[in-house]
C-alpha positions in Angstrom: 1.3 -11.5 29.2 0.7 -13.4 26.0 -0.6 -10.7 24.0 3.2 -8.7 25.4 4.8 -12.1 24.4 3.0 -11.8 21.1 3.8 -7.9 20.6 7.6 -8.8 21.1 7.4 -12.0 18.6 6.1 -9.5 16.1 8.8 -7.0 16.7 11.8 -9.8 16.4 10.5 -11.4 13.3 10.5 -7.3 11.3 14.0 -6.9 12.5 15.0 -9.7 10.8 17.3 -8.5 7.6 18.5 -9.4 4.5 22.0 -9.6 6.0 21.1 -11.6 9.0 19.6 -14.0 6.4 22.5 -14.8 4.1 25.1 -14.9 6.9 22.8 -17.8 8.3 22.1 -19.5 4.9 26.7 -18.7 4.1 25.6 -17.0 0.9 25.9 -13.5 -0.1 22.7 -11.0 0.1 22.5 -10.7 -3.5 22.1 -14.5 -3.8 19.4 -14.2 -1.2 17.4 -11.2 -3.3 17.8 -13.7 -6.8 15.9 -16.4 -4.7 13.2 -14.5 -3.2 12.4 -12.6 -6.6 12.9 -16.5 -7.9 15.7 -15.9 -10.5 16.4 -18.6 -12.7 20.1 -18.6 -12.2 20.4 -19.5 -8.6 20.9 -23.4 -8.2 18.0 -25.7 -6.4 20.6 -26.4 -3.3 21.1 -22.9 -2.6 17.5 -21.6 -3.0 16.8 -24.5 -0.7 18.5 -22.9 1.5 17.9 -19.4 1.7 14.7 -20.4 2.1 15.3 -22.4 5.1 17.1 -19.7 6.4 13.9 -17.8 6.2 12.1 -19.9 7.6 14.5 -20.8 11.3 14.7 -16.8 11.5 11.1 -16.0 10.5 11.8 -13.2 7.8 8.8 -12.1 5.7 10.1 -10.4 2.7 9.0 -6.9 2.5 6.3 -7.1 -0.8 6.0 -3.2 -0.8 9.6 -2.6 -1.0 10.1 -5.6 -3.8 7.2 -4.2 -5.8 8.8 -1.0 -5.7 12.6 -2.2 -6.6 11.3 -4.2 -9.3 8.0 -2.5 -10.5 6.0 -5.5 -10.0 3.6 -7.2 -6.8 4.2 -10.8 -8.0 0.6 -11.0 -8.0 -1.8 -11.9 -11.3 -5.6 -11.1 -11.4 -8.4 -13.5 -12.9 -12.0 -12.9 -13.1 -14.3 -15.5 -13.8 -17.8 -15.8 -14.2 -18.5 -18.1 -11.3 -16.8 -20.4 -9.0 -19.9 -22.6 -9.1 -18.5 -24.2 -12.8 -15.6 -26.6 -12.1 -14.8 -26.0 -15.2 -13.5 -23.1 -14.5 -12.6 -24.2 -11.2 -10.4 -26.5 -13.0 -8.7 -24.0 -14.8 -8.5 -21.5 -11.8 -6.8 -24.2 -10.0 -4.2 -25.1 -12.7 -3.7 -21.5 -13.6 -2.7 -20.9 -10.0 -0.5 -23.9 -9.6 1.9 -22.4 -12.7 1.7 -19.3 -11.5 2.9 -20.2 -8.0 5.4 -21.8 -9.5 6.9 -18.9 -10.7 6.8 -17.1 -7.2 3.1 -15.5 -8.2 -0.2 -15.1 -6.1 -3.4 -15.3 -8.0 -6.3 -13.0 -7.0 -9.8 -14.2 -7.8 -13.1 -12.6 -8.2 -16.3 -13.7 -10.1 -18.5 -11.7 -12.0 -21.6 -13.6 -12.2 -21.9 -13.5 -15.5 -22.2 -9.1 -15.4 -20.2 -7.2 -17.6 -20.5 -4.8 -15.0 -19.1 -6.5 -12.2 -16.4 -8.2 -14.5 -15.4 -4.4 -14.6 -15.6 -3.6 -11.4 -13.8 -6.6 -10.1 -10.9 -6.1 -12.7 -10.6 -2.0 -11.9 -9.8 -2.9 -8.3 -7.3 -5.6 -9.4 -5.9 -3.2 -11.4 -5.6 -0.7 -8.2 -4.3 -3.1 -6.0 -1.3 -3.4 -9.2 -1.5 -6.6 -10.3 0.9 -7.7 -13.2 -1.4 -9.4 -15.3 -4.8 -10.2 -15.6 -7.0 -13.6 -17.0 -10.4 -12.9 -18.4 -13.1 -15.5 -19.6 -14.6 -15.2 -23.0 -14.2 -11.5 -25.4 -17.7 -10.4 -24.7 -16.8 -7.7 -22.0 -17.9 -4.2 -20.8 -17.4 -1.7 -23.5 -15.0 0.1 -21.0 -13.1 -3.4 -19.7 -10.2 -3.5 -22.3 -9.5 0.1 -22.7 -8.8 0.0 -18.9 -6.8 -2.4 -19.1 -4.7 -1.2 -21.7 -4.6 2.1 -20.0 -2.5 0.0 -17.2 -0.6 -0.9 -19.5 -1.2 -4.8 -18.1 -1.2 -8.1 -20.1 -4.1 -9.7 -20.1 -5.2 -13.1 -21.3 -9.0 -14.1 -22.4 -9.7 -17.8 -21.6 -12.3 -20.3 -22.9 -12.5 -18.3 -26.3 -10.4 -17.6 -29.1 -10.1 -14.2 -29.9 -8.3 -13.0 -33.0 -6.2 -10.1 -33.0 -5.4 -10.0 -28.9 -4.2 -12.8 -25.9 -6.2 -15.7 -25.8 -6.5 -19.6 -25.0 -9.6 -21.3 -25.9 -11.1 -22.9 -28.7 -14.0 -22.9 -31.2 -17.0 -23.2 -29.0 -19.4 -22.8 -32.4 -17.2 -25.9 -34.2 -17.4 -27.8 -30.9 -21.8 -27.0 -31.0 -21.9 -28.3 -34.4 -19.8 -31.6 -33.9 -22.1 -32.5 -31.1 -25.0 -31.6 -33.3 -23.5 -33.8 -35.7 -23.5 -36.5 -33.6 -27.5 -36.2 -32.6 -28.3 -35.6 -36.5 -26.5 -38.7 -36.9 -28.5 -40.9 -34.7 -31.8 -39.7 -36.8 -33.0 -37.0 -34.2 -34.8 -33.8 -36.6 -36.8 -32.7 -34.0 -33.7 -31.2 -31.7 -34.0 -28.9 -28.9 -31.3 -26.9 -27.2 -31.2 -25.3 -23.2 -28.4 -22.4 -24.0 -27.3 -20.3 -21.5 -27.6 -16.8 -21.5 -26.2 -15.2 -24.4 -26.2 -11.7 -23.9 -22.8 -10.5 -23.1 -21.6 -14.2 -23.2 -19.7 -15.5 -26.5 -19.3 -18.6 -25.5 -23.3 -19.8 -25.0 -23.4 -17.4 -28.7 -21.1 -19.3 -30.6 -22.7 -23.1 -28.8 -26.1 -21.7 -30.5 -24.9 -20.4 -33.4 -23.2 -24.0 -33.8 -26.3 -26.0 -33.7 -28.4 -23.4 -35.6 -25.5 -24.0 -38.5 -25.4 -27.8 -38.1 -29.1 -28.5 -38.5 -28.9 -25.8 -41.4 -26.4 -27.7 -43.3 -28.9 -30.9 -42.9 -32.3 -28.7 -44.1 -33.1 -28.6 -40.1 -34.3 -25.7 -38.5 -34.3 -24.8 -34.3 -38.1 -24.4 -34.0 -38.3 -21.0 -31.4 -40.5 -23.4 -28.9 -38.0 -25.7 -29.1 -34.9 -22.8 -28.1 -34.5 -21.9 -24.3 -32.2 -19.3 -22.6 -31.6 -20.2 -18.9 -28.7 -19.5 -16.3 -26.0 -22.3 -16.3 -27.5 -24.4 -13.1 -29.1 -27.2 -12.5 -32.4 -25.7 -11.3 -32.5 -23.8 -14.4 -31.4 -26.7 -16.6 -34.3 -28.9 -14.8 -37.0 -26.3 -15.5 -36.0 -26.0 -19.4 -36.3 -29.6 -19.8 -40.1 -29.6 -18.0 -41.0 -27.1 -20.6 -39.9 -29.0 -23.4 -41.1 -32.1 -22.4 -44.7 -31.0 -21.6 -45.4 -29.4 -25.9 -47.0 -32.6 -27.4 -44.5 -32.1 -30.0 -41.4 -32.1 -27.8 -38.2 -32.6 -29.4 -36.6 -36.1 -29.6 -33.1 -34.9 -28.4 -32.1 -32.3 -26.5 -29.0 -30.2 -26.5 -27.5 -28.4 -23.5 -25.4 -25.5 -22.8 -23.7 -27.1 -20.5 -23.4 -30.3 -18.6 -24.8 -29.0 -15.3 -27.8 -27.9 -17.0 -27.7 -31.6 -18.9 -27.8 -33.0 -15.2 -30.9 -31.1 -14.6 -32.4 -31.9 -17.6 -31.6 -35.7 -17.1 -33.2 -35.3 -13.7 -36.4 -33.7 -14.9 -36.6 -36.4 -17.2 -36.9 -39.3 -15.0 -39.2 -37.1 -12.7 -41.4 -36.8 -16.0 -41.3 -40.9 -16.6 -39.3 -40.6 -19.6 -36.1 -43.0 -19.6 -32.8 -41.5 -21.7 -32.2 -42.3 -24.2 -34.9 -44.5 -24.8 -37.6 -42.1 -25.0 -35.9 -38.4 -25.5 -31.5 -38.1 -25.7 -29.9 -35.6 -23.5 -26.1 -34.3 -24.6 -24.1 -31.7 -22.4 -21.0 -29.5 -22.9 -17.9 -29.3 -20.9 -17.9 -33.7 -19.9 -17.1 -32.4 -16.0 -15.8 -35.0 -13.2 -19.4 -35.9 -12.9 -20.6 -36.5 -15.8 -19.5 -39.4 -17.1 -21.3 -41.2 -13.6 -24.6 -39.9 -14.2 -27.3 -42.3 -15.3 -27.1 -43.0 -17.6 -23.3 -41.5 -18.7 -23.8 -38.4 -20.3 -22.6 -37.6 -24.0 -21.0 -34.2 -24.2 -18.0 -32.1 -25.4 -14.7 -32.7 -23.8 -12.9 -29.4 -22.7 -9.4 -29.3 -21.7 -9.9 -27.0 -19.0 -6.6 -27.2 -16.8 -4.6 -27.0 -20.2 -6.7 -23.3 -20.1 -5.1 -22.4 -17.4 -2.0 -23.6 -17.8 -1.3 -22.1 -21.1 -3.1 -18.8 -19.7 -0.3 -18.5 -17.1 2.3 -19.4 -19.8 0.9 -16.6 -22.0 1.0 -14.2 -19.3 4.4 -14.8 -17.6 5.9 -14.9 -21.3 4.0 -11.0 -21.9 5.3 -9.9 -18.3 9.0 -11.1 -19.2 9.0 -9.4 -22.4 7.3 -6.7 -21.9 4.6 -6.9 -24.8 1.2 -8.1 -25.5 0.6 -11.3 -27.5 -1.8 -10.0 -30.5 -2.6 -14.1 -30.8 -4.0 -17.0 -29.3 -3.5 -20.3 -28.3 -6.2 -23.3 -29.9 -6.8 -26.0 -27.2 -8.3 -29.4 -28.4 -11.9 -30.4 -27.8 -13.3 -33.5 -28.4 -16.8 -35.5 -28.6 -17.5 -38.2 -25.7 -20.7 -39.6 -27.3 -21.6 -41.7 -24.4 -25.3 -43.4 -23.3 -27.5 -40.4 -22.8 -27.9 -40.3 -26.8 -29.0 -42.9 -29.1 -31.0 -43.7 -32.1 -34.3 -41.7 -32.5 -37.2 -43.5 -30.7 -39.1 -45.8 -34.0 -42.7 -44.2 -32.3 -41.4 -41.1 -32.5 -42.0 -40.2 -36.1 -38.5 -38.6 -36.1 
């Protein structure tokens, strides 16, 4: 009986038209198709009501049939290379809430940091017709772009500035040498760095090209011992730091891709006996919700990471209204939040 009871529910709430909808809200249909394919012109007290209308008579707009009259699904893709980072979680989230705003669904995959399952994830957004599409960083598959263009789809690439097509980011290698600035500063010359991986990624590139340009300009060099490639985890950033710390001539400071990899560092630290920053400084990237709570507080670089995402969904609503691709990008600020995980270089430490 309840599964008949359900059938029947099912069957009244498709019947439900567009008709039967403005007669209850007393507008007209058209006025009821403006505020379901959220047109700017209809005013808040009548959308307010249309949609209450929907709601007392349970109508589900049909999406096939609007992606069909209007040659679009309302729906924008994003990969990202994990969902672990709350950086990018953060600008996921604020991506989504413009987005929904302007009566759009964000889909979400994650790569895992493999240009081939970035292209695989972004084909099948691409086949379920998505209107746009957010990338992370311009290192891609060779094959990613091309398809994309071939969709003719805007596209936006986040965290990264790249010249010549849609992007919102900033200089990560400007941002790697201010923070080596900083270390150089407090008399560190023996300065180690924990990078992420940076094959296919030209954000953890640019961060390492940043510091390898910053000790230059001082006569420094990034000794190869001192220079360690890991994944961007904790684990990872914990096992780096061990191998540092155990060469008799470890570094005095120590650089991180990232400030989850800085956590692990700062834990391996302490496991190892060594207080920060009294005996060795530890300096992240990225200055997440948690970092500035560690112990001690941990220096890093600020990222504006929901300003990402909101100028990524104002870069792609703005290509999807007119049609076009953006052939520029968008410069977010970073900034250096030189807090108590770096100080002076240790007097017994010979520099």
């Amino acid at each position: 009986m309840a599964n008949l009871t359900r059938r029947r529910s099912r069957q009244k709430l498709s019947t439900v038209s567009l008709t039967e909808v403005a007669a209850h809200a007393e507008v007209s249909t058209a006025t009821v198709s403006r505020v379901l394919n959220n047109s700017a012109v209809v005013s808040e007290d009548v959308r307010r009501k249309v949609e209450r209308a929907c709601q007392e008579l349970g109508y589900v707009p049909n999406g096939a049939a609007r992606a069909l009259s209007s040659s679009r699904t309302m729906t924008i893709g994003a990969v990202v290379p994990t969902i672990e980072n709350s950086g990018f979680a953060l600008t996921v989230s604020s991506l989504q809430r413009h987005l929904n705003k302007a009566g759009y669904t964000l889909l979400l995959a994650s790569s895992d940091y493999e240009p081939e399952e970035e292209l695989r994830e972004a084909r099948t957004l691409l086949m379920r017709g998505v209107d746009g599409i957010m990338l992370v960083g311009s290192d891609h598959h060779p094959q990613l772009l091309s398809l994309i263009e071939q969709h003719t789809v805007p596209f936006v690439e986040t965290w990264t500035l790249a010249p010549g097509r849609p992007s919102v980011g900033f200089d990560n290698a400007a941002a790697a040498y201010e923070l080596t600035e900083h270390i150089v500063a407090l008399g560190h010359r023996r300065i180690g760095l924990i990078a992420g991986r940076t094959s296919s990624n030209d954000r953890s590139s640019a961060r390492e090209a940043g510091v390898r340009a910053c000790l230059k300009a001082h006569g420094l060099t990034l000794a190869s011992e001192w220079f360690i490639e890991r994944p961007y985890r904790i684990l990872d950033g914990q096992q780096a730091m061990r191998r540092l710390i155990e060469r008799p001539d470890r570094p005095t400071a120590v650089i991180c891709g990232n400030d989850q990899m800085a956590f692990g560092a700062l834990i391996e630290a302490s496991h190892q006996g060594l207080v920060v920053p009294d005996d060795i400084s530890v300096a992240g990237f990225n200055d997440l919700e948690y970092a500035a709570h560690l112990n001690p507080p941990l220096t890093t670089i600020r990222v504006p990471a929901e300003e990402i995402g909101a100028e990524a969904a104002r870069l792609l609503l703005a290509q999807i209204a007119n049609k076009t691709i953006v052939h520029s990008g968008i410069h977010v600020p970073f900034s250096l939040i030189a807090r108590s995980s770096t100080a002076r270089v240790p007097a017994k430490s010979g520099r």
